[in-house]
N, C-alpha and C positions, 0 to 999 in steps of 0.2 A: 751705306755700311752693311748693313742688311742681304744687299746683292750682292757685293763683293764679299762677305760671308759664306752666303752659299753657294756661291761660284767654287771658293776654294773647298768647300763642304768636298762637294760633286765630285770638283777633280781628283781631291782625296781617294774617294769612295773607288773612282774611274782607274786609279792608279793601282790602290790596292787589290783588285779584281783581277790586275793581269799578271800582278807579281805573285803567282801561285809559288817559284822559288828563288834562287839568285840571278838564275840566268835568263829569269821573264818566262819561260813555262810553265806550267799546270804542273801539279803532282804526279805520281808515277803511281799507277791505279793497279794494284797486286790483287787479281782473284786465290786466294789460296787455301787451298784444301789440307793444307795439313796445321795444326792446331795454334791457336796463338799462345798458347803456354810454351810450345815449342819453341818456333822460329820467329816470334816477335825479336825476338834481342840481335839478331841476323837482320834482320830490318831497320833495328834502329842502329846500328852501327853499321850498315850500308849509310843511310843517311847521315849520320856524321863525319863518315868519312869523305863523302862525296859533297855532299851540301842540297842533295838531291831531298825532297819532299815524298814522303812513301805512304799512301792510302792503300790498308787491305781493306777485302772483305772477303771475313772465314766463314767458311762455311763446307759441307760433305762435298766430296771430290765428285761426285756422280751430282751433284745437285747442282753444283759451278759448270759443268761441260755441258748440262741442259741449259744453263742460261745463257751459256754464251752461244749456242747452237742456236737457242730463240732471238740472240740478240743480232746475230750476226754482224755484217759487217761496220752496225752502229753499238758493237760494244762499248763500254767507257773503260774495259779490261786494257791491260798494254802487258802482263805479264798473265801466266798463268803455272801456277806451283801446284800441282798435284800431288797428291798421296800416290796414286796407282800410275802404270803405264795405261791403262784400260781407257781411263776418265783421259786421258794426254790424246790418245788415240780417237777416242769419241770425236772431238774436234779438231784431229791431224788438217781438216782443209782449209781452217781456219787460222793454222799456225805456220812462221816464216818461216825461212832455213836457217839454220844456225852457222857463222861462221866456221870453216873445217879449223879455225886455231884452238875454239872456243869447244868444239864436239871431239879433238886430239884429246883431249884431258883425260878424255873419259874413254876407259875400253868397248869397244863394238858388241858387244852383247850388252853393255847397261845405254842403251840409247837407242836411237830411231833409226832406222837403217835409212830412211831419205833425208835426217837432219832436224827435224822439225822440232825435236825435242832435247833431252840428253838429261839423265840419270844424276840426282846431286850427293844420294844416299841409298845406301843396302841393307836391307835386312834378307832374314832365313826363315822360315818355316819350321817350325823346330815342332817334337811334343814334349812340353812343361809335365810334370810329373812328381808325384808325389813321394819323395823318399821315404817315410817310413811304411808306406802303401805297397810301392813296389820296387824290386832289387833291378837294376841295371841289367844284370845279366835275362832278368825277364821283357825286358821293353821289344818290340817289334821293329826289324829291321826296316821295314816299309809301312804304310801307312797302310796298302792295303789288306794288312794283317788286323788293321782293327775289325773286320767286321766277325773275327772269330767270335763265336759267344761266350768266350772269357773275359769279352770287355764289356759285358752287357751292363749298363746304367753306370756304368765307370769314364765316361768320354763327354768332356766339354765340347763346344764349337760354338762359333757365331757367324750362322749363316747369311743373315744382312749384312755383314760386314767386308767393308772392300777387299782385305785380303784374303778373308775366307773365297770369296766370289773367283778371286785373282789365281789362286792354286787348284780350285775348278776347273778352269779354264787352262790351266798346266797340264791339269790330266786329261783333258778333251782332247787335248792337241798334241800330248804324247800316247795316249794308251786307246785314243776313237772316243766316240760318243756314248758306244756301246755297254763296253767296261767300264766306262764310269758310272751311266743309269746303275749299272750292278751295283758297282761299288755303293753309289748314296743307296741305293733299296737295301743291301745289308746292314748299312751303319743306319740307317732310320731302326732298323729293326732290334739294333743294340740300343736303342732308346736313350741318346745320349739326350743330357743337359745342353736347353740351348741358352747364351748368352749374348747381349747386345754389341758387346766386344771382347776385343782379346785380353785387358787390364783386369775384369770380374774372372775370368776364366783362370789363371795364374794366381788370382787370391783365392780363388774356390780350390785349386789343386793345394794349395796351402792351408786350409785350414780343415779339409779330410773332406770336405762336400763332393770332390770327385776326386778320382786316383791318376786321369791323364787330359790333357786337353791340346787342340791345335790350335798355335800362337803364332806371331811373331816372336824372334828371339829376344827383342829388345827389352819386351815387360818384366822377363827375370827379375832384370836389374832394380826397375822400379819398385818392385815388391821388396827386393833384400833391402833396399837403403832405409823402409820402413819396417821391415820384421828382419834382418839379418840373421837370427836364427831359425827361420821360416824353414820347414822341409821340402824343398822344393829345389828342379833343377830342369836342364834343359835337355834334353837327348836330340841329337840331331839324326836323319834318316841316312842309308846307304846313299852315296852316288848315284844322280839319277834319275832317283826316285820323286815322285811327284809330290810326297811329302816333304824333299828339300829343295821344293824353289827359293832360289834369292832373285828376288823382284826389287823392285827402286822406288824411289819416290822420285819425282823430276820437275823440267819446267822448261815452258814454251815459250814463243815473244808471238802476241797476236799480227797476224800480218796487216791488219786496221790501226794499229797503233801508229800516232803522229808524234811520240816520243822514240825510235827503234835504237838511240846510240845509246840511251839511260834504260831503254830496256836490258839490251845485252849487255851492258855495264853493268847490272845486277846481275844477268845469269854467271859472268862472269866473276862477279865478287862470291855466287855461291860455292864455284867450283876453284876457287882464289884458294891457297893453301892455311890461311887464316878462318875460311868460311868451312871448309872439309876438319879442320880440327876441331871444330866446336862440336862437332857431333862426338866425339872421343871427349874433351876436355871439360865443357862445359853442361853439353845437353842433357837432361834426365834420362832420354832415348838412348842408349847408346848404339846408335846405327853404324854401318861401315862407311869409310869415309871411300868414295870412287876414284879418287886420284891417286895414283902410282906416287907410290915413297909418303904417303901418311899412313902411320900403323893405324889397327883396329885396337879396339880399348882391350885392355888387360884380360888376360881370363877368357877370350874368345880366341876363335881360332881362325887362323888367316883367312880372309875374304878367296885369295888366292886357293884354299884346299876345300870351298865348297863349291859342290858342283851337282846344280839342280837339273829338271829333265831338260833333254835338247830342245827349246823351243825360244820362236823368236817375241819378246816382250812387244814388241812395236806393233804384232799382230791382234793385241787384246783386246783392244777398244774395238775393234772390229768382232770380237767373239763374244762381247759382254753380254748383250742384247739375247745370243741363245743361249751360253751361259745360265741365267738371269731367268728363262724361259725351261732348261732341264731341272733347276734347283725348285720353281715349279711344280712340274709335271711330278716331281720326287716328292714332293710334302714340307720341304724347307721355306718356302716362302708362301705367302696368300698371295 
């Protein structure tokens, strides 16, 4: 009794080990760099819909494309969601092509020009700004108008931060390497406040600690739903301008993955017109959604009428590294 006990024990044991989900696979292992407060609920309703098993781990977008660079082609990764095109690009040789049905969603400037990746959300580059601070009619058309010194100790930024690093790299690759050193040596020289991210930065312009800061657009929002009479707002920059890049968050399918149909079956649930609404409807972020025919949340202004400097996203990950190394030389990073 005894043996035929733990025989059936074992088999148990034996059984359940292989039933990772319905269909006798292993989980679907999600590296993702953009936050679980975010797109956890996108995951879990991936996996209810699907019956699919979904293991992240969160963690900085730049910290996940090192590991998966160290891990190479014994990743346990099968997706990868970035925050940046940068971190996507860091390990473009590690990632598949994406079906042309699956990369058609999305317009040719929010994606990879060889495929590898594609775009699931937009934001903008905007300067947050302090209404009773300063009048609209005074905000600077270009960013590189801040290094005037009438913004001296008036200018947030967060230079660790990926998309500070990301619109960097906009101005290298629109205006030279040259003009930007300039650029960072005069706004060092305006002594800006520096912050860990963009979220302090939008509550520091809200509560008079500074008069302007560069953000993403999306934190606005965050701030009003908790201070809605907050003086604060968004200015966006001229056409162009390397102050108004719209950059993306995206995701890749590891080309090591022994899951690739429940890979893309995710990338494609993000870009699914249920998965693009939830950034308007649901999310706290309110990012743009990349798919033709889902509007942009209320109160912003069409994805379609911004238009940041000519450069191609899919190039970043390749630039991050001197990027990374000018910001540097400038005094912005140790």
């Amino acid at each position: 009794m005894r043996t035929t006990a733990t025989l059936a024990v074992l088999v148990a044991a034996i059984f359940s080990a292989g039933c990772g989900s319905d269909d006798g696979s292993g989980p679907l292992t999600v590296y993702s760099g953009r936050e679980e407060e975010l797109v956890q609920p996108l995951f879990d309703r991936f996996a209810a819909e699907t019956g699919t098993r979904v293991e992240v781990r969160y963690a900085d977008s730049a910290e996940l494309a090192a590991t998966i660079n160290e891990e190479g082609g014994n990743s346990p990764a099968d997706v990868f969601f970035a925050q940046d095109p940068g971190s996507l690009g860091a390990v473009e040789s590690q990632l598949a092509a994406l079906p042309p049905e699956t990369l058609d969603r999305v317009d040719s400037r929010f994606r990879d020009d060889r495929g590898r990746w594609v775009g699931t959300s937009g934001r903008s580059r905007v300067l947050v700004y302090n209404t009773d601070a300063v009048a609209a009619a005074d905000l600077p058309s270009s960013v590189f108008d801040l290094t005037d010194a009438a913004w001296r100790g008036r200018i947030g930024i967060a230079p660790t931060n990926a998309s500070f690093q990301a619109f960097v790299t906009a101005m290298r690759l629109s205006v030279g390497d040259d003009r930007t050193r300039e650029w960072l040596v005069g706004l060092k020289a305006n002594q800006p406040r520096t912050y860990e991210k963009n979220l302090p930065i939008v509550e520091a312009a809200a509560s008079g600690e500074i008069d302007v800061g560069l953000v993403n657009h999306y934190y606005l929002a965050l701030v009003k739903d908790e201070q809605p009479d907050a003086p604060v707002a968004n200015h966006f920059f001229e056409p162009g301008d390397p102050g108004a890049l719209v950059s993306v968050a995206g995701v890749g399918v590891l080309a090591s993955t022994d899951q690739p149909e429940e890979a893309r079956a995710l990338v494609d649930f993000l870009l699914s017109d249920d998965g693009q609404r939830f950034y308007t409807e649901e999310a706290e972020e309110t990012e743009y959604p990349l798919v033709a025919g889902i509007p942009s949340a209320p109160g912003l202004p069409p994805l379609g009428d911004l238009q940041g400097p000519d450069v191609d996203l899919s190039s970043f990950g390749g630039e991050l590294e001197s990027t990374v190394e000018l910001l540097r030389e400038t005094g912005y990073l140790t």
